[in-house]
Structure formats: structure tokens, C-alpha cells
DRENMI-549162 format. One line per field, with one value per residue (C-alpha): residue number from 1; residue in three letters; x, y, z. Coordinates in nm, 3 decimals. Each point is the difference from the previous one (the first is absolute). Layout:
// residues N
num = (NUM;...)
residuo = (Ala;...)
xx = (X;...)
yy = (Y;...)
zz = (Z;...)
END
This chain:
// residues 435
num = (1;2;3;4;5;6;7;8;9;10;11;12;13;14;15;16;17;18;19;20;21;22;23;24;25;26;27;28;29;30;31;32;33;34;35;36;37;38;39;40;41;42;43;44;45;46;47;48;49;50;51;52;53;54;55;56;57;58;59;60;61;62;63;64;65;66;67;68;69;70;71;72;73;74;75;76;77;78;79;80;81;82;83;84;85;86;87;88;89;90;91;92;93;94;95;96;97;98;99;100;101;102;103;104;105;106;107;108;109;110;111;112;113;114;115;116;117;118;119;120;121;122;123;124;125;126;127;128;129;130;131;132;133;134;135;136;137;138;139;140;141;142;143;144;145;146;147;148;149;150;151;152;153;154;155;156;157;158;159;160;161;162;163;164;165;166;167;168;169;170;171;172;173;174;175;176;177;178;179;180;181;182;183;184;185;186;187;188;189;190;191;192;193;194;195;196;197;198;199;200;201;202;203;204;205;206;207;208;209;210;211;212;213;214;215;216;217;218;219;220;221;222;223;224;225;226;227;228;229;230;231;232;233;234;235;236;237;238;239;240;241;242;243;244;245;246;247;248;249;250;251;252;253;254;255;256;257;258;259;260;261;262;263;264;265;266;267;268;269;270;271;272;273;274;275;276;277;278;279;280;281;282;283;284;285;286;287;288;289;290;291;292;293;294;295;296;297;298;299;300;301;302;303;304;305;306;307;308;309;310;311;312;313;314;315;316;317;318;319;320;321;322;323;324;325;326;327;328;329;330;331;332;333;334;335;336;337;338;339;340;341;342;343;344;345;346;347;348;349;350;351;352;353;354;355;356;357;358;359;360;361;362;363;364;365;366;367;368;369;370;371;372;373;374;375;376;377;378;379;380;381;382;383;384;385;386;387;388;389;390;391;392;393;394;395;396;397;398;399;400;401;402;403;404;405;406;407;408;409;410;411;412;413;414;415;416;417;418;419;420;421;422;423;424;425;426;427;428;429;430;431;432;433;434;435)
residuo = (Unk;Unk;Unk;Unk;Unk;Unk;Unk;Unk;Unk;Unk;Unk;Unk;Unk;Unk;Unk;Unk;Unk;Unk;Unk;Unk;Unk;Unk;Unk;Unk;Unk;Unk;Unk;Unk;Unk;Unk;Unk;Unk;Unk;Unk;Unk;Unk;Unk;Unk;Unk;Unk;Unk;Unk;Unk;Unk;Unk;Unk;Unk;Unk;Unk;Unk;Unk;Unk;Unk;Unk;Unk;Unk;Unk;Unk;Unk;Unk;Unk;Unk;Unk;Unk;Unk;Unk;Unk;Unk;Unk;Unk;Unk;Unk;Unk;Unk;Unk;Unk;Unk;Unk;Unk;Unk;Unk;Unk;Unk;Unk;Unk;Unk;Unk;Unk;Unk;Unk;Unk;Unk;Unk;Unk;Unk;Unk;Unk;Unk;Unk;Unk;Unk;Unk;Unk;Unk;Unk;Unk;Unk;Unk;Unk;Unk;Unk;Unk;Unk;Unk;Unk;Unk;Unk;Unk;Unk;Unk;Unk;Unk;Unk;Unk;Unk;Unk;Unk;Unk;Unk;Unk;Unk;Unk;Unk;Unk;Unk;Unk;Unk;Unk;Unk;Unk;Unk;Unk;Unk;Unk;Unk;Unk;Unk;Unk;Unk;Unk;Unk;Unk;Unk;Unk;Unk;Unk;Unk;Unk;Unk;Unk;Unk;Unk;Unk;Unk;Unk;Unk;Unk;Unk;Unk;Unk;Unk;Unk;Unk;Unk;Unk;Unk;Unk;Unk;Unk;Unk;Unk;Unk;Unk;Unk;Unk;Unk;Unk;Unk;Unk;Unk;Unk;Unk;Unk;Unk;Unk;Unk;Unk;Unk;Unk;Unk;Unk;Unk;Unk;Unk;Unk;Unk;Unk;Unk;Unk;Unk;Unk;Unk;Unk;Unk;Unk;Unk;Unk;Unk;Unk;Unk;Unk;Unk;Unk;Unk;Unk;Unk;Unk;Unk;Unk;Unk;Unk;Unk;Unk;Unk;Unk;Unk;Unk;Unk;Unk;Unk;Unk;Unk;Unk;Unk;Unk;Unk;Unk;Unk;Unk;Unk;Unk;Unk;Unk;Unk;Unk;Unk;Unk;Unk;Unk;Unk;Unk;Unk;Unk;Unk;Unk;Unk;Unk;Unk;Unk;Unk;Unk;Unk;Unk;Unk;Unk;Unk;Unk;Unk;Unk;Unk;Unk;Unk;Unk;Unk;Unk;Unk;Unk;Unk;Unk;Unk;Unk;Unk;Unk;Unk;Unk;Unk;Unk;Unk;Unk;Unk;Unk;Unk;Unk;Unk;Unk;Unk;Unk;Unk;Unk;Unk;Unk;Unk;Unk;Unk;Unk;Unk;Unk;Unk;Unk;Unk;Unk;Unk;Unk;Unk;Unk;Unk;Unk;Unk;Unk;Unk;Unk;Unk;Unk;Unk;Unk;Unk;Unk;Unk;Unk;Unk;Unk;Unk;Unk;Unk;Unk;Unk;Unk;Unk;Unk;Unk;Unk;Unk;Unk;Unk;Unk;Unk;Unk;Unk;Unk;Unk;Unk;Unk;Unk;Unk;Unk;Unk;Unk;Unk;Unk;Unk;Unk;Unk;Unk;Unk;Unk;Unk;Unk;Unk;Unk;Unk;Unk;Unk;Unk;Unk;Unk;Unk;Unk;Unk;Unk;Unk;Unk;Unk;Unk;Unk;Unk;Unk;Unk;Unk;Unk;Unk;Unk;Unk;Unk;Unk;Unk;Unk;Unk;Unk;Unk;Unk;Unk;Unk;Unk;Unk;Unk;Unk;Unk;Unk;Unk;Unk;Unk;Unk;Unk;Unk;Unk;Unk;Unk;Unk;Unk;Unk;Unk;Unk;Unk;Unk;Unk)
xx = (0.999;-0.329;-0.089;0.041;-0.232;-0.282;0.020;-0.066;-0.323;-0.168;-0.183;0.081;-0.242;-0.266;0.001;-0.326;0.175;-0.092;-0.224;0.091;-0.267;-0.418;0.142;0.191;-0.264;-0.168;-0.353;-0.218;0.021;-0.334;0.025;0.313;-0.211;-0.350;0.275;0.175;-0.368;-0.152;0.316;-0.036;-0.349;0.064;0.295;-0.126;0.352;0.326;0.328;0.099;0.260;-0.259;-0.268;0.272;0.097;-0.314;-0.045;0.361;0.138;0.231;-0.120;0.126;-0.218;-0.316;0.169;-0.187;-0.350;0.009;0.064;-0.262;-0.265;0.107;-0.051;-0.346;-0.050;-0.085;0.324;0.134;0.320;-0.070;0.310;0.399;0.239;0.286;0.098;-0.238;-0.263;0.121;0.039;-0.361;-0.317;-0.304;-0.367;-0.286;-0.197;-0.367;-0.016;0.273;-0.191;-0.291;0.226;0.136;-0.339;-0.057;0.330;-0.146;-0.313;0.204;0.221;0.109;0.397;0.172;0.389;0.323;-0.074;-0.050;0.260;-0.150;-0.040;0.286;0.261;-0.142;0.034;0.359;0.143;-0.212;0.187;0.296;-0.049;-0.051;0.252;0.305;0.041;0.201;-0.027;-0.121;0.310;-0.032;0.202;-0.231;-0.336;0.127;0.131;-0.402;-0.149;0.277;-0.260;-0.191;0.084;0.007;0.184;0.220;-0.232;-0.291;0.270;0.053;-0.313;-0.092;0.320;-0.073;-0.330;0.065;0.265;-0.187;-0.288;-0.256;-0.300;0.016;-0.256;0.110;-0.232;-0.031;-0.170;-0.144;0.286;0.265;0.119;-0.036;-0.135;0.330;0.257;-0.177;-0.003;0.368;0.088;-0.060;0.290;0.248;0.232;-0.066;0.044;-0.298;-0.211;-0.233;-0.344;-0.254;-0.240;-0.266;-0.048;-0.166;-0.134;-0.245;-0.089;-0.096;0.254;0.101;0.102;0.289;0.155;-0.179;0.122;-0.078;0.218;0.275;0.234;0.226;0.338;0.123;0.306;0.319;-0.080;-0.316;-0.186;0.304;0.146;-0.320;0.013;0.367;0.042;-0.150;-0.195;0.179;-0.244;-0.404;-0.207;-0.283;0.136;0.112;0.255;-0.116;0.116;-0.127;-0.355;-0.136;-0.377;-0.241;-0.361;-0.159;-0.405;-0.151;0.158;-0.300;0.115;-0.152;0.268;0.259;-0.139;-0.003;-0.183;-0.180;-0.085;-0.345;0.061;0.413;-0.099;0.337;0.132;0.175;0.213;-0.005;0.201;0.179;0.129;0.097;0.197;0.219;0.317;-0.036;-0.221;-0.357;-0.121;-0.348;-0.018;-0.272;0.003;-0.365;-0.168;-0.034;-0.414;0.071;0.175;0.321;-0.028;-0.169;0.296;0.271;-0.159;0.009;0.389;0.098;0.066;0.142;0.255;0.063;0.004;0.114;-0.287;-0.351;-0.344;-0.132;-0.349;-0.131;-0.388;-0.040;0.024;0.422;0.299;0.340;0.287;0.292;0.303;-0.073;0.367;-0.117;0.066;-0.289;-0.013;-0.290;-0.051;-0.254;-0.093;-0.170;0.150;0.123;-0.297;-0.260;0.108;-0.026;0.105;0.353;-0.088;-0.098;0.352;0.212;-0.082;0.184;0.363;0.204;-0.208;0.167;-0.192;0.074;0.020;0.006;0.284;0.197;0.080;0.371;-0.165;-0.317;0.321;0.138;-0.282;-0.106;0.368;0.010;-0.357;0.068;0.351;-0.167;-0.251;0.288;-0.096;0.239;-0.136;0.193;0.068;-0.113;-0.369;-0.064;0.111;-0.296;-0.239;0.069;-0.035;-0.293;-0.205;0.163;0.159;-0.304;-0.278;0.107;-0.100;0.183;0.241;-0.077;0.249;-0.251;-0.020;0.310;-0.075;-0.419;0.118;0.246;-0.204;-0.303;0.298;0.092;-0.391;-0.034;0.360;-0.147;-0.333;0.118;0.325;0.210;0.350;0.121;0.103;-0.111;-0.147;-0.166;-0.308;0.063;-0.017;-0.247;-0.256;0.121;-0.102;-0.333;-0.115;0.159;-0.173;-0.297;-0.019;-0.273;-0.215)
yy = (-8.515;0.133;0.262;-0.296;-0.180;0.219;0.105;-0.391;0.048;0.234;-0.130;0.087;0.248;-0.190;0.246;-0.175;0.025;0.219;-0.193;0.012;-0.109;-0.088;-0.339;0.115;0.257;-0.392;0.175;-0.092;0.271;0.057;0.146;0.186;0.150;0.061;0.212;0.232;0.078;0.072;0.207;0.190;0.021;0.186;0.220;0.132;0.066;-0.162;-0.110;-0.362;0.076;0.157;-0.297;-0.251;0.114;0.060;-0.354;-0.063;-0.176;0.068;0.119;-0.286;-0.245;0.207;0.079;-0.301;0.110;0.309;-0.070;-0.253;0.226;0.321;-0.326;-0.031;0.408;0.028;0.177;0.295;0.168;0.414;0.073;-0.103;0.144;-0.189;-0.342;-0.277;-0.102;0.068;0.373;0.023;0.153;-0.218;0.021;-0.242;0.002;-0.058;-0.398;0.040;0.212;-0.223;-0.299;0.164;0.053;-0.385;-0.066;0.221;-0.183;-0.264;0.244;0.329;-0.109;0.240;-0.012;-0.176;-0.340;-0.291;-0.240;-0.348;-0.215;-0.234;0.298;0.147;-0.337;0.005;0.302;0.005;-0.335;0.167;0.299;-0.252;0.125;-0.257;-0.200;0.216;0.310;0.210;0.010;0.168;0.346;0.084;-0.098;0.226;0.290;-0.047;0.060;0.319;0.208;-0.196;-0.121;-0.384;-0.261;-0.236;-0.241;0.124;-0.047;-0.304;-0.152;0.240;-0.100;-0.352;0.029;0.264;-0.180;-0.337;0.242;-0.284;0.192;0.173;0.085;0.310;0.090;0.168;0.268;0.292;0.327;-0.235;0.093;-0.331;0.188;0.206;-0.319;-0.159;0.354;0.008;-0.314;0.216;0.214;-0.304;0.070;-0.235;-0.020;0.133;-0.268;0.023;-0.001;-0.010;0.248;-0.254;-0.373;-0.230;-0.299;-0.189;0.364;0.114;0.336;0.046;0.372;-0.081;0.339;0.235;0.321;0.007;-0.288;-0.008;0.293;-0.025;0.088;0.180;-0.112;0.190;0.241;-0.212;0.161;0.083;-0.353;-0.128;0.233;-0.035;-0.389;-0.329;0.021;-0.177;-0.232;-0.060;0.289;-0.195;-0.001;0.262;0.027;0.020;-0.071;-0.279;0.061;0.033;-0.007;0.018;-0.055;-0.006;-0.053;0.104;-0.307;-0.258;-0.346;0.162;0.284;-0.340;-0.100;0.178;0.243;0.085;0.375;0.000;0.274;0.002;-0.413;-0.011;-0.226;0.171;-0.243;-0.050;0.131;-0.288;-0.008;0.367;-0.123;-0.259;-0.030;0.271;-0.032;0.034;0.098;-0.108;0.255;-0.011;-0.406;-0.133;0.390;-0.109;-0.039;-0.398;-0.209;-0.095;-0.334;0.070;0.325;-0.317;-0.240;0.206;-0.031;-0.390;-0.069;0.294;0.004;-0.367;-0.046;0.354;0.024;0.168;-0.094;0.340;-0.042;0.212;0.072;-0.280;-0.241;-0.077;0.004;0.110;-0.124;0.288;-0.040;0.138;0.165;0.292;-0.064;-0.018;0.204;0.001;0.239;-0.037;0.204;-0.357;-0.274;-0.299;-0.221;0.235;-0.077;-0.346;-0.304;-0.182;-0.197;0.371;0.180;-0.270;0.134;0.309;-0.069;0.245;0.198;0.266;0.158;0.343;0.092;0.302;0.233;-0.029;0.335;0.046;-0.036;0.190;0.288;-0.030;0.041;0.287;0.183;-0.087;0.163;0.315;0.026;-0.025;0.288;0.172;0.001;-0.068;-0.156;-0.051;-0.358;0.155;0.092;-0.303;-0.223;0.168;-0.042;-0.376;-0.009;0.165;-0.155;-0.322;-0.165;0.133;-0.053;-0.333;0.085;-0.144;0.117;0.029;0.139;0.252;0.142;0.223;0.149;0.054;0.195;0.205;0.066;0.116;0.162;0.233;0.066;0.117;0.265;0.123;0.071;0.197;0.154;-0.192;-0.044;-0.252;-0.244;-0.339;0.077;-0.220;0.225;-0.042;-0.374;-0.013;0.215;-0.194;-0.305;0.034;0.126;-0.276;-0.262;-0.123;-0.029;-0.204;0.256)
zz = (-0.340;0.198;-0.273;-0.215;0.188;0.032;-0.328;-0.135;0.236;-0.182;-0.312;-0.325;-0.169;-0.208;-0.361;-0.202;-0.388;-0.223;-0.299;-0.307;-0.188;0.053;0.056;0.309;0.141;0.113;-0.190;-0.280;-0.307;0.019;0.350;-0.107;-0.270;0.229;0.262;-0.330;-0.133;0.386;0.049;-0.358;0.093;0.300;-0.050;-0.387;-0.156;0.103;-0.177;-0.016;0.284;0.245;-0.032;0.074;0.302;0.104;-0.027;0.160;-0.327;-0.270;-0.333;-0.180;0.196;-0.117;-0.312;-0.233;0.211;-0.120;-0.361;0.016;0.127;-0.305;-0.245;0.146;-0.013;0.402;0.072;-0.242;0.045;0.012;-0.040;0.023;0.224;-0.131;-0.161;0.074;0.208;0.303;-0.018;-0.151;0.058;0.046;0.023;-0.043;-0.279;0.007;-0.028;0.248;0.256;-0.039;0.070;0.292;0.162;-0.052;0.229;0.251;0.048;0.129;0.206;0.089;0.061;-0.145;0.139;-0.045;-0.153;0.269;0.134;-0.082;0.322;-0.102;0.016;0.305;0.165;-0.091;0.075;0.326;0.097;-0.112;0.258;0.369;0.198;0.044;0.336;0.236;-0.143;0.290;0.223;0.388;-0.086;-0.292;0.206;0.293;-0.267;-0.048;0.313;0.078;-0.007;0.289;0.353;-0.035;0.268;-0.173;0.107;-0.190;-0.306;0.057;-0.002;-0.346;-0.154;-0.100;-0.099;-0.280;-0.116;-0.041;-0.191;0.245;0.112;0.340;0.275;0.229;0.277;0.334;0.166;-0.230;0.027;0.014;-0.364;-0.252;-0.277;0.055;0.039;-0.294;-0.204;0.049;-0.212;-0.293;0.095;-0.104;-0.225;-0.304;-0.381;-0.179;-0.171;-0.358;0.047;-0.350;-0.055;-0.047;-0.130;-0.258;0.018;-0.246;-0.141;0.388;0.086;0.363;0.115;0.270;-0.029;0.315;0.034;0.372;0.085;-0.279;-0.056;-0.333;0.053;-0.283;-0.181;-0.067;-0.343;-0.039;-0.238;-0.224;-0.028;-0.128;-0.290;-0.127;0.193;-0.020;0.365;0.255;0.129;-0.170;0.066;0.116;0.299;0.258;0.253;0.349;0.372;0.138;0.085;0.346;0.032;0.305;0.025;0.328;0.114;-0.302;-0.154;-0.160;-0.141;-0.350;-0.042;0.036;-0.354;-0.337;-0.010;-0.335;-0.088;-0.203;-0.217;-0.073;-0.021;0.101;0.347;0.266;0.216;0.343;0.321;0.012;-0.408;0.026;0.302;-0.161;0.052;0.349;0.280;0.076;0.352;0.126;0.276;0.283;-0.071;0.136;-0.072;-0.320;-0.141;-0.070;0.288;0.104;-0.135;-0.337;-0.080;0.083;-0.133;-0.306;-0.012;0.087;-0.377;-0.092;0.311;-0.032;-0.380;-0.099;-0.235;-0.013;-0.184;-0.126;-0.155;-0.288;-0.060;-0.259;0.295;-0.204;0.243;-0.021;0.222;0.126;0.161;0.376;0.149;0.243;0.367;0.220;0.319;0.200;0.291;0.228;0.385;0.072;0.202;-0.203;0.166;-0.111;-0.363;-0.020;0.164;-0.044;-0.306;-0.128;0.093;-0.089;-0.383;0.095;0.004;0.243;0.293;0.229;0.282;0.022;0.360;0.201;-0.020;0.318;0.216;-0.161;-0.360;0.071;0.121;-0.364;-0.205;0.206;-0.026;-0.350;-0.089;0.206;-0.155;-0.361;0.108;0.170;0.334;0.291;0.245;0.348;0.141;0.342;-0.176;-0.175;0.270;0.209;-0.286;-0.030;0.389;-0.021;-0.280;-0.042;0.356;0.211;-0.168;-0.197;-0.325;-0.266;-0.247;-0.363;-0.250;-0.124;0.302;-0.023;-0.363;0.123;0.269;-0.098;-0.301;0.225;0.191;-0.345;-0.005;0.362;-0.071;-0.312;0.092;0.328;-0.136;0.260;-0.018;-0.177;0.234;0.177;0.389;0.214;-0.038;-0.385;-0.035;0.310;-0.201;-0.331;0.192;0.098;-0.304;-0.194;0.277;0.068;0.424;0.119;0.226)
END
């Protein structure tokens, strides 16, 4: 009954259908036809099947474009591999390369065919994540990796499963970046993302290498040349994105941004993290204030929409599903006042470590660097460093100095152990001591 239970939490996998005609693919022919002459244009020779999937359609759907363009002598068939078009070799002609160089003055795109806005909106509101579908054993199979209190997964747990933005801060060393990092180790259903978008002619590249990773499907490349492809090709398969940007964020890179020579828009951070999360890291570092980066998102985390504006002065409205974290070393007053943080739904204060959990994460590290360290020997240490002298406990600490540590026993071909005289060298170098 449990397995049953869990498995009705986790969403069913959004597949965008496969079209089956121009009709279907949600564009205008004439676009259809401007991306099989850019793509000819580019790639010299290629059969009927190649082009196709270059534009991640079937043949048939590009079948009556093609036949309309040898009518009109810009595309010539070289030669025939088989029976029909689709096993064919084509090539522009010479009306058909100057045609071609026409499209490209009004842009470079040259890719799988856009996902008209309308679909993307769809399939994007498809993809939110169901109510309840983060349960406690598969946050903590998460965080394994890390030393958290249950506490500290408590207060997480309800935010990321209510997808409401979420302020974590604390003292610097104290390891937010890490506990927001780990969300992206959640097991989850992969989603479909679009390689890019059109709307009123305009093309939007989503698809960024940096932040999306494909996952390859079972015999991929085979199936799509003896099988109907499973799911539209204008899309890809992905994990749910995770995407951070920290002080070098300006309130321009949250717009479209329009490339002057591909004349082609790339989206913003927050597009390419629909339907996963986006973490503003270093919150208040950022060139524009607090209150202008937040006051960038009240519609889009209250409505679930965002106004993207083009160069023409037009405006297109998206479907907004990432989850906001923001991160910040800076004390919730020196952000804003009340009226300011109330915006931000769910805040956790990420405290120090206390002595028992400052004694884990150090175990842990030296165990995963396969060091022993005796109870006797770090029990001084913390004595030493910690209970005489006040200074507080961050969760860095541990890995900094044992790191340093590793330096110090390489350099001076110690043996490869933790002494006191070890982690006391490791320790001033890794400090800064007022003198």
C-alpha cells in the first residue's frame, strides 16, 4: 500500500507528441521552409532523412516543402539512394542559395525547428511538480552525502515541496550554497525542455549546453531511423534543471537577451530554469539592490508568469515554474525591511554547527580522505581552537583544515596521519590571527 502511495506522488512524464503535419508543428510554412533552405544552405548535400532530423521532424511533415521548393528549381535532388524523397540527396540550386541568404539576413538559427510559445506554455504547465511529491526519505536519501540535523530537514522540506521561493542565510562557511546544491540530487522524473521558441517570427534559444544535459534514450539513434520517434524532436529530455547565478547577476541578463549578429534571442536564467530551481547566491552582492532583483520577481512568483521584452519595444508572456532560492551572508534586516521579506515565502537561518555536528563533518571528511583521526586528538584540537578561544564553528572548517592538513604531509613527506602538530600547523595557515 506505501509503494502504492509514493508511486501516485510522482508525476507522470510529460512526452510533447510527435507532429504529424505543418499544422501540428504550431508554425507558419513559410518558416518551415526559411529553416529547410538555411539548413541545406549550411550542410551542402543531405538526404531527405538527414535534414529532417536535423530539424527534429518527420519527413512527411517537410515532405510537401520540399516538393514545393524542386517546383520552384531552388532545391535539386543529386541523386537517389532509394524510393522517394526521403532517402534522397539534396542540394540548393542557385535561386535557392540566393533565397537562403535572404533568410539569413533575418537570422542565423539554424537548429531543430522552434516550439511555438503556445506549446511551450503547455507542456511547461504540464511538468510543475504535483503537491506532495517531495516526501522526507527521498529529501534525506538527498543530503546522504552531507551532515544535516533533522531539523535543518525539516524546515527545507516544506518549502521545496510547495516550489514558494526561499531565503537561506547565515554566516559565510556555514555551507548554503552546499544545502541548496543538494536539491539537485533528488531523485525525479526527467522533464522536456525545447531547443528554442517562436513567437510572432522572434526565435528564442532555451537549449544551453552549460546548464542542460540531454539524457540519451535507450537505442536512440536507431529507433529514429526504423521507428516513428517517440516523442517531437524539438524537444530534449533533460533532468530538471538547477541553475545558480551569484554577484555578477544584473537585472538585464533577467530579460532576453538579443545576439546582434545570430539576430537570434537567448532566454534568460530564469526560462532555462523552468520547471527546476534557480539559486540567487550571495543575495544583496548583486550590482542592482535587494529590492530592485525582488522586485523583479512579485509577478512572476505570484502570477506564475513573466513579461519578456524583445528589441522592437513587443512583449511576450511565459509561464514562470523554477523555484527561487536566494542565499545571502547578509542579515535579513540588511536586505530590506518586513514589507520587503514578506515577498519571500519560507526563510531558514542557517546557524552554527554545534560541537557534536562540527565532530561529524570532521570524521566524515577525514574518513573520505582516509585519514584516522583519534577521538583523544581531535577532542584536544576542539579544546584548543574552539572552547578556549570562543571562536565559532563553521562547517567548512573541518574540510579547510584537513585539506591544508594533506598540503602540510605532502609537502614534508610526513606520515600520513592526523597529529596535533598536523592540524595545529594546518590551522594557522588556513587562519587569519589578529597580531
Amino acid at each position: 500500500m506505501l509503494a502504492a502511495t509514493q508511486d501516485a506522488l510522482i508525476p507522470e512524464l510529460v512526452v510533447p507528441p510527435v507532429p504529424e503535419n505543418i499544422e501540428e508543428t504550431g508554425l507558419p510554412a513559410s518558416m518551415i521552409e526559411q529553416l529547410v533552405l538555411k539548413a541545406l544552405y549550411f550542410r551542402g548535400e543531405v538526404s531527405g532523412r538527414d535534414l529532417a532530423a536535423g530539424l527534429g521532424l518527420k519527413y512527411s511533415v517537410i515532405d510537401d516543402t520540399i516538393e514545393g521548393l524542386k517546383r520552384q528549381h531552388l532545391v535539386a535532388v543529386k541523386r537517389s539512394l532509394g524510393i522517394g524523397n526521403k532517402s534522397a540527396v539534396f542540394a540548393l540550386a542557385e535561386g535557392g542559395r540566393a533565397l537562403a541568404r535572404e533568410y539569413l539576413d533575418v537570422n542565423l538559427y539554424n537548429g531543430p525547428a522552434p516550439v511555438p510559445l503556445y506549446q511551450y506554455t503547455a507542456v511547461v504547465r504540464r511538468q510543475r511538480r504535483s503537491e506532495s511529491w517531495l516526501t522526507p526519505e527521498s529529501l534525506a536519501r538527498a543530503y546522504r552525502h552531507m551532515v544535516v540535523t533533522p531539523r535543518i530537514l525539516s524546515q527545507i522540506g516544506p518549502a521545496v515541496n510547495a516550489g514558494k521561493s526561499f531565503l537561506i542565510y547565515g554566516q559565510p562557511g556555514n555551507g548554503k550554497t552546499a544545502l541548496a546544491e543538494a536539491l539537485f540530487r533528488i531523485e525525479e522524473e526527467p522533464i522536456y525542455i525545447p531547443y528554442a521558441i517562436e513567437y510572432q517570427g522572434n526565435i528564442v534559444q532555451v537549449f544551453d549546453p552549460i546548464y542542460h544535459q540531454p539524457i540519451a534514450e535507450a537505442d536512440d539513434e536507431i529507433s529514429a531511423l526504423i521507428h516513428d520517434p517517440a516523442h517531437d524532436r524539438r524537444w530534449f529530455r533533460a533532468k530538471r534543471p538547477f541553475i545558480v547565478t551569484g554577484g555578477e547577476l544584473t537585472l538585464s541578463m533577467l530579460d532576453l537577451s538579443y545576439n546582434e549578429a545570430s539576430k537570434v534571442y537567448d532566454a534568460p536564467f530564469q526560462i532555462k530554469a523552468n520547471n527546476g530551481i534557480y539559486l540567487i547566491d550571495d543575495f544583496g552582492r548583486q550590482r542592482a539592490t535587494p529590492a530592485e532583483v525582488l522586485n523583479r520577481w512579485i509577478v512572476p512568483m505570484e502570477r506564475h508568469v513573466d513579461y519578456l521584452s524583445f528589441r522592437s519595444g513587443g512583449k511576450m508572456t511565459v509561464p514562470f515554474e523554477a523555484f527561487l532560492i536566494f542565499s545571502t551572508n547578509l542579515s535579513p534586516d540588511q536586505l530590506g525591511d518586513e514589507a520587503f521579506l514578506r515577498r519571500i515565502q519560507y526563510k531558514m537561518f542557517l546557524n552554527d554547527p554545534g560541537e557534536q555536528e562540527y565532530r561529524d563533518i570532521f570524521l566524515r571528511f577525514a574518513a573520505a580522505r582516509e585519514f584516522d583521526c583519534s577521538p583523544a586528538v581531535l577532542d584536544d584540537f576542539i579544546d584548543r581552537r574552539y572552547r578556549r578561544t570562543a571562536k565559532p564553528m563553521r562547517r567548512c572548517h573541518p574540510r579547510d583544515v584537513i585539506s591544508h592538513a594533506i598540503d602540510h604531509i605532502n609537502f614534508e613527506r610526513l606520515a600520513y596521519e592526523l597529529t596535533a602538530d598536523v592540524l595545529d600547523r594546518a590551522w594557522e595557515s588556513c587562519f587569519a590571527e589578529n597580531g
